[in-house]
N, C-alpha and C positions, 0 to 999 in steps of 0.2 A: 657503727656500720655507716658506709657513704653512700650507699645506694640499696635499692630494694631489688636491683639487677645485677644476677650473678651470671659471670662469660667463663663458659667452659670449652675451652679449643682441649679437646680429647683426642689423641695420638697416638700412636702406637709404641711410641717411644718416650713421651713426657707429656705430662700432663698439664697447660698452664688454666688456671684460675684465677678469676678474679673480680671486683665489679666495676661497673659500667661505669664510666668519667673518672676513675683513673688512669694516672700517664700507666702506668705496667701493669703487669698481674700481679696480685701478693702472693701468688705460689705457682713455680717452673719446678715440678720433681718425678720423677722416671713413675710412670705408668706400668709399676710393674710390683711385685711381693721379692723378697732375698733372702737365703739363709747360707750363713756359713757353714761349712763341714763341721766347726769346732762349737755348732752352737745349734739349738732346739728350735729355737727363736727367729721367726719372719719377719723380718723388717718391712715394711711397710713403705712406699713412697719415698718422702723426704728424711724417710730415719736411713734409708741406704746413703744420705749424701751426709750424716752426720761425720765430725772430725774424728771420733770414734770409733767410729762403724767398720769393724771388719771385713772388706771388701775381697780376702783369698778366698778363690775357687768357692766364691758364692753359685748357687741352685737358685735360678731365676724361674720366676711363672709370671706371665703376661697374661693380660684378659681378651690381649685381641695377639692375631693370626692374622697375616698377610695384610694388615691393616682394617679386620671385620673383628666385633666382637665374636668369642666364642667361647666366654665363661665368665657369666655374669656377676655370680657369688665373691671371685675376684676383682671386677671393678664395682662391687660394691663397697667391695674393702677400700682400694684405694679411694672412691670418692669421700668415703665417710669420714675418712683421715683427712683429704682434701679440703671438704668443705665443715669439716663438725671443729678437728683441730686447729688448721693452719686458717681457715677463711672465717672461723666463729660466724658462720652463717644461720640466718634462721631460714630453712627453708620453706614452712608454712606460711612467710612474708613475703616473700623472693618471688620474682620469675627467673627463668631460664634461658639463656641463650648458647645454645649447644651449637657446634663444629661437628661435623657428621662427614664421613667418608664419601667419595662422589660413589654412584650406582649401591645404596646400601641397601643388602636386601629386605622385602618386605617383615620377614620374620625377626629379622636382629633389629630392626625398629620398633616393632609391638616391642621386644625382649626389652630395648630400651627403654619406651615409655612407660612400661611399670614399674620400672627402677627411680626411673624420676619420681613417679606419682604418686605409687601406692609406696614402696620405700621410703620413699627423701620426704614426699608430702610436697612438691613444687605446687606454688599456686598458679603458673603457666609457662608453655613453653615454646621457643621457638626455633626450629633448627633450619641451619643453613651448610652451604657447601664453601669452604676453603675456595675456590678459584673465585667468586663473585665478590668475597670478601674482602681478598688480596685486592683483585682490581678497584673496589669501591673505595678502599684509601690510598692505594697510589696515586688515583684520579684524582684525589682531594687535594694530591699535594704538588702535583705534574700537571700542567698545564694542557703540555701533548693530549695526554692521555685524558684529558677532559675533553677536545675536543674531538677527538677521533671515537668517543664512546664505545670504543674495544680496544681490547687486549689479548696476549697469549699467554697465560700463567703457567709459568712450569714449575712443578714444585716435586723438587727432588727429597722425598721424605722417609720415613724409617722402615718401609713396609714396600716399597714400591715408589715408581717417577711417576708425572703424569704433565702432559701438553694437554691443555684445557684454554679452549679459543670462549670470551667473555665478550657477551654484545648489552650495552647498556643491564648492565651489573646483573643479565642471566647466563649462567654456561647453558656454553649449546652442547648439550649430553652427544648428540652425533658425530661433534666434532672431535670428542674428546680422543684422547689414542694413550696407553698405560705402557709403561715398562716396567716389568719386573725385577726391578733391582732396585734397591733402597739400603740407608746405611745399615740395617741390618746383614745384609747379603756381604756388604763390606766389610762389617766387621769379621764374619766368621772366614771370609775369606784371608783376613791379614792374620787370623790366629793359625791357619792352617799352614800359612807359608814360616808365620815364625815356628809352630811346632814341627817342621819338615825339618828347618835349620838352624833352630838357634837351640830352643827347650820348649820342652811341653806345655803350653799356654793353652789346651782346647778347654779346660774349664776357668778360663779365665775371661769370664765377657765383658764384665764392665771393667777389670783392668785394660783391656788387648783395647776394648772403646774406645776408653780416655787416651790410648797411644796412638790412633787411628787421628783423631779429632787437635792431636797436638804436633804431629808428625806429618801426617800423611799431604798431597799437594798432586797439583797436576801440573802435569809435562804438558811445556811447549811443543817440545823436540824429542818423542821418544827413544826414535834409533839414535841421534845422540848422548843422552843424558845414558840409554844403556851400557853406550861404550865409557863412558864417566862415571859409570857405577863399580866397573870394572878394576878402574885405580886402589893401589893400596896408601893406608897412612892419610897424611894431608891433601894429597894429589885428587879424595875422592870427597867431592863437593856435598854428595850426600848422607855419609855415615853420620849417622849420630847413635844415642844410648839411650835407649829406658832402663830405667831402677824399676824393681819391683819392691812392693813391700816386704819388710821381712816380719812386720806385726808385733817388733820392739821399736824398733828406734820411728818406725813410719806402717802407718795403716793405708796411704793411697802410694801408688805409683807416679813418679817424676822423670822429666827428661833430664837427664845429667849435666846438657850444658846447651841452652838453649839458645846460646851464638852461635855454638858449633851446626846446631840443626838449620838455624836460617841462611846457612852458607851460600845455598843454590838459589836465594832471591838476588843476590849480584852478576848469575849467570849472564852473559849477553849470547841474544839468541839470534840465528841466521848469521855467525861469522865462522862458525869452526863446521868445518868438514865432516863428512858419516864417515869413519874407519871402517864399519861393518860394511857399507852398501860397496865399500871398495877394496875391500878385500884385505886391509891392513892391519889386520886383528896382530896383536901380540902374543901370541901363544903363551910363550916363557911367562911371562907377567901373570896372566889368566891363570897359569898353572900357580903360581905360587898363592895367587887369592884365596886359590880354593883350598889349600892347606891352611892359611890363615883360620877360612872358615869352619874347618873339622877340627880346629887345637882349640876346642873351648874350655875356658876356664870356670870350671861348675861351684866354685866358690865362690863364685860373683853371681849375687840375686841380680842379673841386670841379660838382655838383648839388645845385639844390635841392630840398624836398621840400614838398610842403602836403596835397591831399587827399588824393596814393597814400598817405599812411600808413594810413590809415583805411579806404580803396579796394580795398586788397591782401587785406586778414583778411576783409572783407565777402564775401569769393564763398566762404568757407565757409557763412555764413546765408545768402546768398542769390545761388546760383549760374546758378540761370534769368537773372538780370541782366544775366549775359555770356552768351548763348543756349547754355548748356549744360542737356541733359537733365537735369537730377539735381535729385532733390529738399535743402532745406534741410537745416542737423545738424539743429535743432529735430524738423520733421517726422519724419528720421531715427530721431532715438532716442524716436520715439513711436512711428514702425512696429515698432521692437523690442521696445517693452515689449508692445504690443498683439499680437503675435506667439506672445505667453506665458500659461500659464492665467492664468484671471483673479484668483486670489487670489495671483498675484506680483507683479499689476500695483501697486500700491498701495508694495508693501514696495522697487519697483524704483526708482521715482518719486522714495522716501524716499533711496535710496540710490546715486547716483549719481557717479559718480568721473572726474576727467578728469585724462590725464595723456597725453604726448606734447609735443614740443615748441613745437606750434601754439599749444598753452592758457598760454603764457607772456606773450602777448600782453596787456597791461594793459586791465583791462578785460573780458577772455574770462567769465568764468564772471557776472560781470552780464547780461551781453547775454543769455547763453546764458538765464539764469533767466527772462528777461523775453521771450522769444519761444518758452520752453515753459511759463511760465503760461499764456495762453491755450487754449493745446492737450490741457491736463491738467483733469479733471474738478475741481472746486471741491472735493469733500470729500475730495481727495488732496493730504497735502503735498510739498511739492517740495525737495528736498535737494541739494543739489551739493557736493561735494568736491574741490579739488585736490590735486593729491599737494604732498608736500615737497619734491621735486626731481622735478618732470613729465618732466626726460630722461632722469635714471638710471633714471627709473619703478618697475622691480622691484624695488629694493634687493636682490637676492639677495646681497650677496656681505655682509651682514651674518651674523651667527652670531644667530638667533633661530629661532621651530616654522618660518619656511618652507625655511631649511636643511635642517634637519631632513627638511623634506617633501618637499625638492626630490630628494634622493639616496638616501631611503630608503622613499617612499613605494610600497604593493603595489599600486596600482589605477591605476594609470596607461599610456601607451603605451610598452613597450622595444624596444629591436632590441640585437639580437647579432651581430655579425659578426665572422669568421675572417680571417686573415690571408691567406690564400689567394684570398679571394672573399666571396660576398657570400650570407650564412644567415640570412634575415631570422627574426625571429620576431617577430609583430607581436601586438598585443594582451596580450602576455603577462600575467598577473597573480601572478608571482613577483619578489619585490625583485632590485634591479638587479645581473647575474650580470657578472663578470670576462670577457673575449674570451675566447672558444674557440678551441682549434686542431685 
């Protein structure tokens, strides 16, 4: 073991582990239990990402909902696998430094800390929120953002988005503002459109996932790219093909030709004219796509794909589209910054950070600049950042000052509890004290 400090960024979506002054985590594996229809048998964490693992029309259970716990016996399961198998941890050695959801309610934190304590047997622990975290190693390694001592973290993640304004490495809870959509929400949205049009994919989560994360992309030019979706054959920059497994020759799903998918990275953007906004639609053409599209060949395990790549990331900009309440990110992370005195707004604008696995999406941080231009005052500049790895996001498990800060820092929230039961002590402002008995 390299450290007596185990970093658990717990997610809704994956779970990474690992300890502290390490460059990675020794363990990134889905935050969730699996079982195949053709099997009795739960898989567990990283037994779902095994080269074996039969991945059809698996029955998935999550320990958290909406991005909150709300079944703990389940992430009990996955931690123990987490940290007994893959992290050979001792936890009656160990402290803890836990990633925690912003606004977690009071009850699913008690729920948490007897999981730790009286469960695991952690001999201390420290929990923090994702946006203070981000900012605290960006800043280490940005110079900007050291001196400006804020930032806007947006972190588009599996459960939900979230614009969180960070003033010398505290989020200001008031300023925070959440959207409702996260790659979850994504992905059951691109199963829905492939099982309208292509074949029935709705029990397919972590396939239709992996096709989401390998395929999917955002548009420049939507009423564009739509009339370019429209093209048949070669003409349509963005068809490409997923294989699915057949469970002889292959247990995971593949993209069939992954030159053919990157096609629309050569696009050039602002030179070709809207057909649609001008009334120049082809009919004829249109009409024959759509017979293309209803002669499917049911002897090929595979779907195609053209404008859900692009269709799928759009309901984060603009989620009214599909009649849901919620305002855009854009607008988003303007109510946040404007949430904020006014002499931050400026320096937040400047300093902008995105990380989550959403912003992976080719293309994300363009779009993003270009529909919060508008919305930003002309003698403010506009800055955006992605991280270096948007899913590991925190880097904690590096040995630099947020090590440092994460397990030794006086001004932060602790709790203490006994082995007996449960002695909170909340707010404290003495560095992190050893379990009492």
């Amino acid at each position: 073991m390299m450290s007596s400090v185990v970093v658990l960024d717990n997610g809704g979506g994956l779970c990474k582990a690992g300890f502290g002054g390490e460059r990675d985590p020794a363990a990134v594996v889905p935050n969730c239990l699996g079982r195949s229809a053709a099997s009795k048998k739960w898989l567990v964490a990283d037994q779902l990402q095994a080269p074996d693992a039969d991945v059809t029309s698996v029955s998935v259970r999550r320990p958290l909902d909406r991005g909150y716990l709300v079944n703990p016996d389940l992430q009990r399961e996955v931690w123990d696998r987490v940290l007994r198998s893959l992290l050979r941890a001792d936890p009656a050695h160990s402290s803890l430094l836990l990633v925690e959801p912003l606004f977690n309610p009071p009850s699913i934190q008690r729920t948490t800390d007897e999981l730790i304590f009286e469960d695991f047997g952690f001999r201390s622990l420290y929990v923090a929120d994702s946006p203070s975290l981000v900012h605290l190693y960006e800043a280490s390694r940005l110079p900007h953002l050291l001196q400006s001592c804020c930032s806007l973290v947006v972190d588009c993640g599996f459960s939900f988005t979230h614009a969180a304004p960070v003033l010398q490495n505290f989020t200001l809870n008031y300023g925070v503002r959440r959207l409702d959509l996260g790659g979850k929400a994504l992905t059951n949205y691109l199963k829905e459109l492939v099982s309208y049009r292509s074949v029935n994919v709705m029990d397919e989560t972590l396939i239709v996932d992996h096709a989401k994360e390998q395929l999917c992309f955002v548009s420049l030019d939507v009423p564009r790219d739509l009339q370019l979706a429209r093209k048949s054959g070669k003409d349509n920059p963005f068809k490409c093909t997923y294989v699915l497994p057949d469970g002889v020759t292959h247990t995971k799903g593949y993209v069939k030709d992954m030159g053919e998918a990157q096609r629309f990275l050569s696009l050039p953007y602002g030179t070709i004219k809207h057909p649609v906004a001008n009334g120049e639609l082809d009919f004829q053409e249109n009409g024959k796509n759509l017979e293309d599209r209803r002669q499917l060949d049911l002897t090929k395990n595979e779907f195609s794909l053209t404008n859900e790549r692009f269709l799928v990331p759009e309901m984060i900009f603009h989620p009214s589209d599909l009649g849901m309440n919620q305002a855009g990110l854009a607008e988003c992370i303007v109510r946040a910054v404007q949430s904020c005195h006014p002499h931050l707004r400026p320096l937040l604008f400047e300093s902008i950070i995105l990380t989550g696995g959403s912003t992976l999406f080719p293309q994300f941080r363009e779009r993003l600049e270009r529909e919060l231009r508008p919305l930003v005052r002309d003698d403010y500049k506009l800055k955006i950042t992605t991280q270096e790895d948007p899913i590991l996001g925190l880097m904690l498990w590096r040995r630099d000052p947020l090590y440092e800060w994460g397990m030794l820092s006086t001004t932060a929230n602790e709790l203490i509890i006994s082995a007996e039961g449960l002695n909170c002590i909340l707010k404290s402002h003495e560095p992190i004290i050893e379990q009492t008995c």
